[in-house]
N, CA, C and O atoms as a GROMACS GRO file, in nm:
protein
  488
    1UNK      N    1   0.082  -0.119   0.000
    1UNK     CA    2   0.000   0.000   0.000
    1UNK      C    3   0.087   0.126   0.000
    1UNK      O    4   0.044   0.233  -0.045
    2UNK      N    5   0.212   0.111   0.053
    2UNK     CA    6   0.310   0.245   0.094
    2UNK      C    7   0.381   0.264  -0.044
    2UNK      O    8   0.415   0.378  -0.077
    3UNK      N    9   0.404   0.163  -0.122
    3UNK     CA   10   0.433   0.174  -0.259
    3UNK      C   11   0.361   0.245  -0.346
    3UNK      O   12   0.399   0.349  -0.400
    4UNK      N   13   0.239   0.183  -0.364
    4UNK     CA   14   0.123   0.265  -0.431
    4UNK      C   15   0.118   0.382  -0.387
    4UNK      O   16   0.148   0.456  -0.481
    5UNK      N   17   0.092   0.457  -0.275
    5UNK     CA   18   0.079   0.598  -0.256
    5UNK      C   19   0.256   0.663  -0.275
    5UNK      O   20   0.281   0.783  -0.292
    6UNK      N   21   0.362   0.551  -0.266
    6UNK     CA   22   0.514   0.641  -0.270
    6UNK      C   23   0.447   0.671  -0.505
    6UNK      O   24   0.428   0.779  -0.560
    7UNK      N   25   0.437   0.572  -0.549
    7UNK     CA   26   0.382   0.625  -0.701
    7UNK      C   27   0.341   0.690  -0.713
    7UNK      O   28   0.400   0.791  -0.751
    8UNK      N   29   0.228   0.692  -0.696
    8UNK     CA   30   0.097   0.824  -0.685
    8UNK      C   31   0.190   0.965  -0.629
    8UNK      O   32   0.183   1.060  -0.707
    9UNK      N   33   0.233   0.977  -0.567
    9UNK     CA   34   0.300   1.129  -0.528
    9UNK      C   35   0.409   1.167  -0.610
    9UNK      O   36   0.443   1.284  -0.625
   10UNK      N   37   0.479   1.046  -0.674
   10UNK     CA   38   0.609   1.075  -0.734
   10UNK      C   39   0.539   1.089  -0.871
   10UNK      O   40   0.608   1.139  -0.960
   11UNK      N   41   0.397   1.049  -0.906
   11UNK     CA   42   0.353   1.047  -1.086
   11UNK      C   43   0.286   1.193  -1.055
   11UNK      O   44   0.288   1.277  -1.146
   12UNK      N   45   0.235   1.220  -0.950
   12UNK     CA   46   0.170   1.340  -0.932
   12UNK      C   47   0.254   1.454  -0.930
   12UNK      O   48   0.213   1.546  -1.000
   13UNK      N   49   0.392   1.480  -0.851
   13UNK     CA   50   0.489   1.554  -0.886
   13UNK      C   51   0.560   1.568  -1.012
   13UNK      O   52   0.609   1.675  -1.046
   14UNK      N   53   0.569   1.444  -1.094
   14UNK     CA   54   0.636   1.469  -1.238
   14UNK      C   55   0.513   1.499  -1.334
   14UNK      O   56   0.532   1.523  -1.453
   15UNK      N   57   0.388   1.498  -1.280
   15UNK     CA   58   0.315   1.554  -1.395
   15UNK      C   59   0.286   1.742  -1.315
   15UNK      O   60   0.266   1.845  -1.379
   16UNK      N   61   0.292   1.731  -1.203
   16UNK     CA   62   0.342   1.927  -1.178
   16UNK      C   63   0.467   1.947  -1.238
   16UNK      O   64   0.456   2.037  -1.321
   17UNK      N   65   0.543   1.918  -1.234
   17UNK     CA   66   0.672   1.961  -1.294
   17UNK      C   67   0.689   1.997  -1.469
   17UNK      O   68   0.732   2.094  -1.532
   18UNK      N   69   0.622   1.845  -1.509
   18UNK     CA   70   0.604   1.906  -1.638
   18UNK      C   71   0.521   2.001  -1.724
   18UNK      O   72   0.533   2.032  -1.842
   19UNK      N   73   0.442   2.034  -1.640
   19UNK     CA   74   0.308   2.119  -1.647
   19UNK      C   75   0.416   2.275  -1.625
   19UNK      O   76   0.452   2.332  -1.728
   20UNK      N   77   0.458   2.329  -1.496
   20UNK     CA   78   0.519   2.408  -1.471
   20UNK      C   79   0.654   2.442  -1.593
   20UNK      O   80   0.689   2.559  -1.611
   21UNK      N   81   0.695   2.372  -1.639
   21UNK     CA   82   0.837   2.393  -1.711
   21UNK      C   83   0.763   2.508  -1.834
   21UNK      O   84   0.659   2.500  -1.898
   22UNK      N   85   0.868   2.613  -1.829
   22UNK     CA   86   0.789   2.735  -1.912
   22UNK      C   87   0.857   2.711  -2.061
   22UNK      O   88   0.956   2.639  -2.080
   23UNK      N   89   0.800   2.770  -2.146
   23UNK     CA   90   0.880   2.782  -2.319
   23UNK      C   91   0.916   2.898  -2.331
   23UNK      O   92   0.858   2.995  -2.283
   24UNK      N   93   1.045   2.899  -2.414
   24UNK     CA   94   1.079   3.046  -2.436
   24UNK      C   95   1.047   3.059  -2.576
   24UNK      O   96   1.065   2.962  -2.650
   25UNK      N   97   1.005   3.159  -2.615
   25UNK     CA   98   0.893   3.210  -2.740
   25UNK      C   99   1.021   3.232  -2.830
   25UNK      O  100   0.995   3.240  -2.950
   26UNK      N  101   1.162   3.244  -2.795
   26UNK     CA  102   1.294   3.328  -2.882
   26UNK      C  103   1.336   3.171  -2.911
   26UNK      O  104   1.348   3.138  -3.029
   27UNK      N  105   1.361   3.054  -2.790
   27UNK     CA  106   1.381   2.975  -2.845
   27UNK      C  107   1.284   2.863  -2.945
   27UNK      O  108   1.328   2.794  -3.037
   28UNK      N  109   1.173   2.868  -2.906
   28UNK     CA  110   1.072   2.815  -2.962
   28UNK      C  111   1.083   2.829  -3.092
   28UNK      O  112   1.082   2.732  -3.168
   29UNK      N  113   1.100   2.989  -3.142
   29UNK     CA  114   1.084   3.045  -3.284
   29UNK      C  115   1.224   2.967  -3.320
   29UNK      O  116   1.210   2.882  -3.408
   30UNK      N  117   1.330   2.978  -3.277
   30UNK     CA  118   1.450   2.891  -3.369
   30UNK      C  119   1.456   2.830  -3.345
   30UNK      O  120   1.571   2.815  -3.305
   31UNK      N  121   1.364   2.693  -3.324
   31UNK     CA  122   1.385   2.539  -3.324
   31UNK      C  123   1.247   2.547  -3.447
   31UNK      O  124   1.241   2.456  -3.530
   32UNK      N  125   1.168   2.634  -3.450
   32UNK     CA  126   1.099   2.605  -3.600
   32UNK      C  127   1.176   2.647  -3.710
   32UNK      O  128   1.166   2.590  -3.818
   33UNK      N  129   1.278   2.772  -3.688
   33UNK     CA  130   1.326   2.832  -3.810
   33UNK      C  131   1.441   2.709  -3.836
   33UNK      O  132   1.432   2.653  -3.946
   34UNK      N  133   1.547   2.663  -3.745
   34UNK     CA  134   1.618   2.577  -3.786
   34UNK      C  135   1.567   2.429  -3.811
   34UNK      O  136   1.656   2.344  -3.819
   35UNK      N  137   1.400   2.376  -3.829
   35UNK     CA  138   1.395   2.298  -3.843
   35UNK      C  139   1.394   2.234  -3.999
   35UNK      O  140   1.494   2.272  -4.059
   36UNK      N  141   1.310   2.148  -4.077
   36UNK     CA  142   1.317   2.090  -4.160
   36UNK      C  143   1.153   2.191  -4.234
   36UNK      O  144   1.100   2.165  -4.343
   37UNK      N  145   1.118   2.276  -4.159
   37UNK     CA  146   1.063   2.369  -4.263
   37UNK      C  147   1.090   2.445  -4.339
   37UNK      O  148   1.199   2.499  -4.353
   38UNK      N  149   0.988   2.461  -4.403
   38UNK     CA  150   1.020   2.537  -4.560
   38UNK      C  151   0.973   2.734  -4.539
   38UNK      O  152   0.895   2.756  -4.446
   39UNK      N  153   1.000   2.808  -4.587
   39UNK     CA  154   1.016   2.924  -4.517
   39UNK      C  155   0.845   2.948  -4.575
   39UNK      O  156   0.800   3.056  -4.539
   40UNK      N  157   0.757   2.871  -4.650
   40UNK     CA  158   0.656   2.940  -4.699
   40UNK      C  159   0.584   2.857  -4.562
   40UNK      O  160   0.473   2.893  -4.523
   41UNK      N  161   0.622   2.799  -4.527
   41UNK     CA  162   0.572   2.705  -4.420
   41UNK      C  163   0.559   2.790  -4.292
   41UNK      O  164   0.475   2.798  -4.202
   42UNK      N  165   0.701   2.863  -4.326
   42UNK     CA  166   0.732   2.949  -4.156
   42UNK      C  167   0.632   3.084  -4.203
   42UNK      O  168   0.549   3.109  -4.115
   43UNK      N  169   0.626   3.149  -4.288
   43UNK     CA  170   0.525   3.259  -4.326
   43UNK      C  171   0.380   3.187  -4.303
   43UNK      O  172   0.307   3.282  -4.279
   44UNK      N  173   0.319   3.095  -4.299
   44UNK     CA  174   0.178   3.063  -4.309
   44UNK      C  175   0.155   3.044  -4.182
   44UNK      O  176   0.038   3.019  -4.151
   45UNK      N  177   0.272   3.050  -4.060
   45UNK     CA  178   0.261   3.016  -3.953
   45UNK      C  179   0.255   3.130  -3.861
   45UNK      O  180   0.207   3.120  -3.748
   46UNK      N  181   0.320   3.270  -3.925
   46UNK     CA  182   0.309   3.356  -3.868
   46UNK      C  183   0.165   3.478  -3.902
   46UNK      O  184   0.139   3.581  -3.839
   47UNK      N  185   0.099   3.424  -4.012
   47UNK     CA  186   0.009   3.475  -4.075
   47UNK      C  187  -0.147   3.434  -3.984
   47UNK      O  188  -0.252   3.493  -4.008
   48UNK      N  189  -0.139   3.370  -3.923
   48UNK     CA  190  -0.214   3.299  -3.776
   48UNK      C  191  -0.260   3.427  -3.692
   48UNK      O  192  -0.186   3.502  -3.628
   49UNK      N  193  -0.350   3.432  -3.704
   49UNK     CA  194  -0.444   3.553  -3.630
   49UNK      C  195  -0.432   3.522  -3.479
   49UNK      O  196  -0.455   3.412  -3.429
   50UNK      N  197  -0.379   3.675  -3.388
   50UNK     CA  198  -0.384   3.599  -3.249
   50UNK      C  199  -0.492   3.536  -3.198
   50UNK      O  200  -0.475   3.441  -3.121
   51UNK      N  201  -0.620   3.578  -3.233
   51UNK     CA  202  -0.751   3.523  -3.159
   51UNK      C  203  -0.704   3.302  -3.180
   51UNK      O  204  -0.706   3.210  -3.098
   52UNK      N  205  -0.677   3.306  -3.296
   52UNK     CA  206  -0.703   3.155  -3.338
   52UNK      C  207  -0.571   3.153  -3.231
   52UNK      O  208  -0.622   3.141  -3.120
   53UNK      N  209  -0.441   3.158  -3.218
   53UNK     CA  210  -0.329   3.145  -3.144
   53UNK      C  211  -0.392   3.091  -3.024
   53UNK      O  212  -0.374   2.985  -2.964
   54UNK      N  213  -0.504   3.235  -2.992
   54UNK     CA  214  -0.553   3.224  -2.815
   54UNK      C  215  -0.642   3.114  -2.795
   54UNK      O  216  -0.645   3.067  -2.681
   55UNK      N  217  -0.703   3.074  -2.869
   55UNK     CA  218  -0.839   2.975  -2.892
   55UNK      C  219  -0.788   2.816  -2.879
   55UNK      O  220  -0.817   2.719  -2.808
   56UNK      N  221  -0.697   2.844  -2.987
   56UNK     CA  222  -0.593   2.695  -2.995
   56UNK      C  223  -0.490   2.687  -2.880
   56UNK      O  224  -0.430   2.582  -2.859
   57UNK      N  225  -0.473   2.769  -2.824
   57UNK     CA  226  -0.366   2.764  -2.677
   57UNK      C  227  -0.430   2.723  -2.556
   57UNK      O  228  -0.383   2.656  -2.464
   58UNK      N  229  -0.580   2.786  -2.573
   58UNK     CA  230  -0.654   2.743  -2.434
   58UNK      C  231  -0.722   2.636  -2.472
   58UNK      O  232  -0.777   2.586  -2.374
   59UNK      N  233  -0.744   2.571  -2.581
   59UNK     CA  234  -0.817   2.472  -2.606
   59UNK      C  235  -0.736   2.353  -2.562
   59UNK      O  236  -0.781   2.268  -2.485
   60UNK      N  237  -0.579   2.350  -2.626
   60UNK     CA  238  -0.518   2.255  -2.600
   60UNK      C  239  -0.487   2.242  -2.419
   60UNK      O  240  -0.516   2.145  -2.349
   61UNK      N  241  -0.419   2.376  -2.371
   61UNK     CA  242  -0.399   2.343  -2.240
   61UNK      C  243  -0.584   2.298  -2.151
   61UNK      O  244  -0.574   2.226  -2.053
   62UNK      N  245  -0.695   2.331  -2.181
   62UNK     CA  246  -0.776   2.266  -2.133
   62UNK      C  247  -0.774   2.144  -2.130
   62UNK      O  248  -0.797   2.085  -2.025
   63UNK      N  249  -0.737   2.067  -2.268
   63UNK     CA  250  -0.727   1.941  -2.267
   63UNK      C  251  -0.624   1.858  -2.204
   63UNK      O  252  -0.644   1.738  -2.184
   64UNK      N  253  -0.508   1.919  -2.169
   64UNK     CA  254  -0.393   1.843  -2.061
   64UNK      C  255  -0.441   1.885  -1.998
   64UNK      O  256  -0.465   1.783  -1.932
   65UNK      N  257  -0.510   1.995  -1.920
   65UNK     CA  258  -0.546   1.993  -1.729
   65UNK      C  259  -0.610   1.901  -1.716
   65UNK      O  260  -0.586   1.835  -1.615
   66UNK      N  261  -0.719   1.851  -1.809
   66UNK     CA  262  -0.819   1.721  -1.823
   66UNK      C  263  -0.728   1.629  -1.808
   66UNK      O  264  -0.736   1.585  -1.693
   67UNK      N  265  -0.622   1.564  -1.883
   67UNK     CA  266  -0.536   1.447  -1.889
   67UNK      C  267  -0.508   1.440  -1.727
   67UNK      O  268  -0.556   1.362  -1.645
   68UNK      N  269  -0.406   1.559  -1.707
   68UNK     CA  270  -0.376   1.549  -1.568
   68UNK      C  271  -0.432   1.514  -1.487
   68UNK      O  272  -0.384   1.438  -1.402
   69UNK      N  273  -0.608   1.576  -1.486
   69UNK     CA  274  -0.648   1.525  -1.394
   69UNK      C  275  -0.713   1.424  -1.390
   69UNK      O  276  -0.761   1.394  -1.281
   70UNK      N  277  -0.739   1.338  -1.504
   70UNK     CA  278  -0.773   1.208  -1.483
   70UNK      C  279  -0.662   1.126  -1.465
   70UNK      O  280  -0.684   1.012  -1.422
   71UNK      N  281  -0.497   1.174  -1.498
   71UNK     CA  282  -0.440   1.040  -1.411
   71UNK      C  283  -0.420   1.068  -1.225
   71UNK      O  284  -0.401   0.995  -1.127
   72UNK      N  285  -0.431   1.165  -1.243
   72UNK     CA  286  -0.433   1.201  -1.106
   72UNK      C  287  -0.506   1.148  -1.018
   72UNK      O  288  -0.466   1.104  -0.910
   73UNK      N  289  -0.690   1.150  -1.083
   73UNK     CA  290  -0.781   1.067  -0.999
   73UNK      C  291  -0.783   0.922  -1.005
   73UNK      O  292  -0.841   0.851  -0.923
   74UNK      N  293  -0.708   0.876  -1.117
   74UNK     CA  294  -0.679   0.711  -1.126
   74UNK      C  295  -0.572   0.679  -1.058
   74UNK      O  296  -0.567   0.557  -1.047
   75UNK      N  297  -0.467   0.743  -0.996
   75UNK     CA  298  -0.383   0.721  -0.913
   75UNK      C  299  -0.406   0.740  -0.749
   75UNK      O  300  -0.329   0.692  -0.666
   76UNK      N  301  -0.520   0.816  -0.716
   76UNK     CA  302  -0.564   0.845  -0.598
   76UNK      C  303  -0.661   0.708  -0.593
   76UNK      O  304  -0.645   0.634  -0.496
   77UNK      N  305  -0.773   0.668  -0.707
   77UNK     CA  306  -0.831   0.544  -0.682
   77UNK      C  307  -0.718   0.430  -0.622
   77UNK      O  308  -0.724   0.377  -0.511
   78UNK      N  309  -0.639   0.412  -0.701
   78UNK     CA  310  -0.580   0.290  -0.686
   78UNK      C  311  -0.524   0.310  -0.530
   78UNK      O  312  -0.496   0.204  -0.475
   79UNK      N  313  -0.502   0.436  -0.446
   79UNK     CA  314  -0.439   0.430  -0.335
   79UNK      C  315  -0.588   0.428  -0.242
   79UNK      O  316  -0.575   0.458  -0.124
   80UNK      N  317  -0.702   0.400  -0.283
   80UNK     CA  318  -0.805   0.382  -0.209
   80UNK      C  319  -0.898   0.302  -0.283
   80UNK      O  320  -0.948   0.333  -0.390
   81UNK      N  321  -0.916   0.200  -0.218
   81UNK     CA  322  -1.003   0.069  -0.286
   81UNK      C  323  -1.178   0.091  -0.270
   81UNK      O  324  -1.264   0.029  -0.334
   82UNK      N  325  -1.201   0.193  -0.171
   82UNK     CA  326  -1.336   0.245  -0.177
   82UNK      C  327  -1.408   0.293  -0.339
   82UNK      O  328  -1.524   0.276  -0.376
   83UNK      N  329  -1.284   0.362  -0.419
   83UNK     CA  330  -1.271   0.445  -0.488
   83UNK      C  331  -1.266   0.389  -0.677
   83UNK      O  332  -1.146   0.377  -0.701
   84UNK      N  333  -1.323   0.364  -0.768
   84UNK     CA  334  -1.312   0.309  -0.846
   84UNK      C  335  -1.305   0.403  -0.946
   84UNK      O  336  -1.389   0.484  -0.908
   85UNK      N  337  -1.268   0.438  -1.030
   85UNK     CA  338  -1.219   0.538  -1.142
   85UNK      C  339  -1.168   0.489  -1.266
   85UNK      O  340  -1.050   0.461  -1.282
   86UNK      N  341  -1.285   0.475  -1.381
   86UNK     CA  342  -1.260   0.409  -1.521
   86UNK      C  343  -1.251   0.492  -1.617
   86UNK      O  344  -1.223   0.607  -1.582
   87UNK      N  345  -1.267   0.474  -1.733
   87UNK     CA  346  -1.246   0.537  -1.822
   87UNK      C  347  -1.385   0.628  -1.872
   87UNK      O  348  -1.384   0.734  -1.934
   88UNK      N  349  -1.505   0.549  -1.821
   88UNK     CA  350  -1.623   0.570  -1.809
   88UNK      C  351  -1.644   0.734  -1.713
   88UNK      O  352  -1.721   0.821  -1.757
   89UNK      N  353  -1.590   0.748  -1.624
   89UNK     CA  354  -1.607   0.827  -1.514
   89UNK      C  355  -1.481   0.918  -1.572
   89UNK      O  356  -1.531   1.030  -1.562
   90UNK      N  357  -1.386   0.932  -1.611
   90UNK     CA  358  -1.309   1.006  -1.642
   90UNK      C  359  -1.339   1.095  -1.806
   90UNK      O  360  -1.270   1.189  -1.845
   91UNK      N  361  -1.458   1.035  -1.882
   91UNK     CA  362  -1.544   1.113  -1.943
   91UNK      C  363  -1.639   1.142  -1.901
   91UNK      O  364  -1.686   1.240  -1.958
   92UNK      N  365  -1.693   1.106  -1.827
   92UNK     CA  366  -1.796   1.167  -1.746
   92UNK      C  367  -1.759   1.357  -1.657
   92UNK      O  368  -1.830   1.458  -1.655
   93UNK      N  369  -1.626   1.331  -1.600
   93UNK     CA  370  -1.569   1.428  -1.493
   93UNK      C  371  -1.542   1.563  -1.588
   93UNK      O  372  -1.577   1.681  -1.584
   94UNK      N  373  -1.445   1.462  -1.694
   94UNK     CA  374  -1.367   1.567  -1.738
   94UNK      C  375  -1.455   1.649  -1.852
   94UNK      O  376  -1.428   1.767  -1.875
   95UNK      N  377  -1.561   1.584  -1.919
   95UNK     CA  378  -1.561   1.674  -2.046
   95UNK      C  379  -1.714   1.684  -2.000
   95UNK      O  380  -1.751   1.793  -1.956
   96UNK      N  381  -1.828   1.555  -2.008
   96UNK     CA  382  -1.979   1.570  -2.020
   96UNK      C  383  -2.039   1.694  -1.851
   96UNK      O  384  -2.123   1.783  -1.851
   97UNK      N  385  -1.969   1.654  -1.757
   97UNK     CA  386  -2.022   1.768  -1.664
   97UNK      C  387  -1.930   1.853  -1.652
   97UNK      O  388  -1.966   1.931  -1.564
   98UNK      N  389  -1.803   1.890  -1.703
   98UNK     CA  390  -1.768   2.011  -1.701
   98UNK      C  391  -1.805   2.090  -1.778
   98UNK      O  392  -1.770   2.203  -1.746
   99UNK      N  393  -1.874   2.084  -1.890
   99UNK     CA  394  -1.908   2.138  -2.061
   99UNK      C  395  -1.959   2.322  -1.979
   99UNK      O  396  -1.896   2.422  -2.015
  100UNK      N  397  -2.049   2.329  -1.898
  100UNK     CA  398  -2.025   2.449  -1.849
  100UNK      C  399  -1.907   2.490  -1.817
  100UNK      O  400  -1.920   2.612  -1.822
  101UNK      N  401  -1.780   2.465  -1.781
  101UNK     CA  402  -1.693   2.534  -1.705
  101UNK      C  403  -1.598   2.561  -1.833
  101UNK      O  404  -1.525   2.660  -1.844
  102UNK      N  405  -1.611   2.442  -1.942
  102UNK     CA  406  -1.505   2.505  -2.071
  102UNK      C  407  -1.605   2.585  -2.145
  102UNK      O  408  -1.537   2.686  -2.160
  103UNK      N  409  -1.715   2.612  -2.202
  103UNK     CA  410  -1.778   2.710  -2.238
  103UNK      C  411  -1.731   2.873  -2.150
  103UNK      O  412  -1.688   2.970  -2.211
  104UNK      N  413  -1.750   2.870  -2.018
  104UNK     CA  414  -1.719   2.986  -2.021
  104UNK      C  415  -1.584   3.001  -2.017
  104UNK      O  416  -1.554   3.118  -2.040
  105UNK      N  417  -1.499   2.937  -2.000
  105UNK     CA  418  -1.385   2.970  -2.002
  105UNK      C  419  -1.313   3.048  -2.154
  105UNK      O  420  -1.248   3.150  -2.177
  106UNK      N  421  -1.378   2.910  -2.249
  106UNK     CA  422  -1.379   2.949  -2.428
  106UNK      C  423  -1.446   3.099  -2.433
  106UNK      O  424  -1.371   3.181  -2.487
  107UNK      N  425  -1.606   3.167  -2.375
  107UNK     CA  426  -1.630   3.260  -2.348
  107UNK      C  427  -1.548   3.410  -2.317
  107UNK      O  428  -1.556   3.509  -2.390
  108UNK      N  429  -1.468   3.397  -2.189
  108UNK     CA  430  -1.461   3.449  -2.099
  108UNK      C  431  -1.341   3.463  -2.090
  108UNK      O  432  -1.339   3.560  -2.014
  109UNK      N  433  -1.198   3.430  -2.118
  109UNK     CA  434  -1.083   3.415  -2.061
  109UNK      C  435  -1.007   3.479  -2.198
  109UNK      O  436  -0.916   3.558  -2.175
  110UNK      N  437  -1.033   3.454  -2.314
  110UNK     CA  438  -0.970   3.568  -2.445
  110UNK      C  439  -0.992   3.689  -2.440
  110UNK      O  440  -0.910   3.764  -2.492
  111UNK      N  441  -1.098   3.738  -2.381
  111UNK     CA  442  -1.154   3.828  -2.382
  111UNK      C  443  -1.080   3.936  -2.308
  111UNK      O  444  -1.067   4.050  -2.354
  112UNK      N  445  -1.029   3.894  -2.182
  112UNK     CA  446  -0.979   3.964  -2.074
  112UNK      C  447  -0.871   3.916  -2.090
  112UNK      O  448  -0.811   3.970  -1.997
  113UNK      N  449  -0.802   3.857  -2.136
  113UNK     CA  450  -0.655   3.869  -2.182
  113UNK      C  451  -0.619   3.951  -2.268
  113UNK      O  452  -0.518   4.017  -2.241
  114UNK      N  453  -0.701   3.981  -2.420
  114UNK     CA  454  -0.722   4.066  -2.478
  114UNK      C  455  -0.731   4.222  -2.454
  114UNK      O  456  -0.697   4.313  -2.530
  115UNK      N  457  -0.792   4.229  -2.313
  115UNK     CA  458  -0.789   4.332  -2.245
  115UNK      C  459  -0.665   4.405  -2.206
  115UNK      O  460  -0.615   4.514  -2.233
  116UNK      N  461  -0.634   4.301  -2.131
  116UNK     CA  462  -0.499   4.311  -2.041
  116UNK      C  463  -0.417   4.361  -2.165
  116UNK      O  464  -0.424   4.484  -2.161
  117UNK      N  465  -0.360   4.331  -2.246
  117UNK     CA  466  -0.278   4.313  -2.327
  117UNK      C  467  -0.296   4.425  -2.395
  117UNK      O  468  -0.190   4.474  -2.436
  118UNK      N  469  -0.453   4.516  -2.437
  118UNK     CA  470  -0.451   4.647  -2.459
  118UNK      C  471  -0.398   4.728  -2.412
  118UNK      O  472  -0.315   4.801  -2.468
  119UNK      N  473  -0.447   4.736  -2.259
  119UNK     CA  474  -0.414   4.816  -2.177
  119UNK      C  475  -0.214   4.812  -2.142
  119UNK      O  476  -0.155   4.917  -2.115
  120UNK      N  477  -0.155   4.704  -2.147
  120UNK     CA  478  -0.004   4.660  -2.112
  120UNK      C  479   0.027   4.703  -2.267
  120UNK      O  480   0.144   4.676  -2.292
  121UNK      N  481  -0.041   4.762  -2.377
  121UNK     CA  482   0.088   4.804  -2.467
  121UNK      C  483   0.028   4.953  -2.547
  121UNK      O  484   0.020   4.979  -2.667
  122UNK      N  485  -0.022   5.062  -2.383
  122UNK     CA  486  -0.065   5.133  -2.450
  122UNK      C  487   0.052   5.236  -2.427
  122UNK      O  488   0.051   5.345  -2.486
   0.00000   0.00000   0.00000
């Protein structure tokens, strides 16, 4: 049992850790420019409207906080046998009863970044 919960804390810390690790936007851009793209490739990429940037940034990180937190709750099941957590219930959690909380977020969270970002480059 002391095994199972020593896992669970050590899978739960390496998935904070990798979550936390930041990108740098200077290096980011030259690991695409030095990659195996083609420069009409690198122009169609910068031609990307920020809204779609912001839409596709929060869409995807919505979808790893979801990942995360379904291994998270499948690792807390397994350290409690009361507790059963399938694949069934981890669509259930993450997407069919949260559907309010990513609507407004999709709503609500470009918007006021958008803001911010007026106001920080006036």
């Amino acid at each position: 049992m002391k095994n199972i919960k020593r896992k669970s804390i050590i899978a739960i810390l390496l998935v904070i850790l990798i979550s936390i690790v930041s990108v740098d936007k200077v290096k980011a851009e030259n690991i695409l420019c030095t990659s195996s793209y083609l420069e009409d490739d690198m122009q169609m990429m910068r031609e990307y409207s920020d809204k779609t940037v912001m839409y596709l940034t929060l869409i995807i990180a919505m979808l790893i906080g979801r990942v995360i937190w379904g291994i998270t709750m499948y690792f807390i099941a397994l350290g409690n046998s009361n507790v059963s957590f399938g694949f069934k219930a981890f669509l259930s959690g993450a997407f069919i009863k949260a559907w309010p909380g990513i609507l407004i977020q999709l709503l609500i969270v470009p918007p006021i970044v958008f803001a911010i970002e007026k106001v920080k480059n006036k």
